[in-house]
N, C-alpha and C positions, 0 to 999 in steps of 0.2 A: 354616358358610358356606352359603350359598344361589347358587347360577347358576343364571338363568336366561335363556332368548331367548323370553319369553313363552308358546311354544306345548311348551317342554320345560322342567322345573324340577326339580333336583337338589339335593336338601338331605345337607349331608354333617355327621357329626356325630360328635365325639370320644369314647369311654367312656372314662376312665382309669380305672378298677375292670378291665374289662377289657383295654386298653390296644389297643384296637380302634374302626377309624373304619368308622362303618355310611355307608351310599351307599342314597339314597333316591330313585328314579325316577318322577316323573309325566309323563305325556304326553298330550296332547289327542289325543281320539278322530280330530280332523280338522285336528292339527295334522304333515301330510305330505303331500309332493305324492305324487298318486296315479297320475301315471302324465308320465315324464318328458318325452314329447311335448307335454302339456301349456304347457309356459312359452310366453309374450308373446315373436313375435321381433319386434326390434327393426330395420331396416337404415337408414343414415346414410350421406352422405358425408363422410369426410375430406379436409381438406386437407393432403397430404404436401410440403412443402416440397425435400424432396430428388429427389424425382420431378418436382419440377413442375406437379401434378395431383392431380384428388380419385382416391378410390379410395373403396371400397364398404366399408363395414364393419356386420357384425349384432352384436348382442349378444341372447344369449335371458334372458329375467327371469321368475324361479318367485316363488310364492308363499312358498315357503318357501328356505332354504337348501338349494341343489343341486351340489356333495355335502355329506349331513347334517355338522356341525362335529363334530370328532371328542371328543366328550364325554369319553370313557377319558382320554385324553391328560391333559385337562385335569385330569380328577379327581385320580391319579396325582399332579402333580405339585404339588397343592395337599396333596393326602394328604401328598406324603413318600413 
């Protein structure tokens, strides 16, 4: 199996000789945000209908996934 989100790629691979699944990790040198201040904020109004009114809303946007997807989990569960 191969997962990947472009800037992290995980190739996971079966022995059955040894009945062991090896987990293989690549990472881009500059694929991570560098510093979490960094992200794009966003601010917008909503319209809230139950209020009757906008309301303010931000949203902040990184470069990469903030917080990183949790890779183990995944692995794990494709492993077995």
């Amino acid at each position: 199996f191969i997962l990947s989100m472009g800037h992290r790629i995980h190739f996971l691979d079966y022995d059955s000789a040894s009945e062991m699944i090896h987990v293989n990790i690549f990472r881009s040198k500059k694929g991570q945000n560098d510093d979490e201040d960094e992200g794009c904020v966003y601010a917008y109004e909503l319209w809230v209908p139950q209020l009757n009114q906008f309301q303010t809303v931000t949203q902040t946007f990184y470069q990469f996934p903030n917080p990183e997807f949790n890779w183990n989990q995944l692995d794990n569960l494709i492993a077995g």
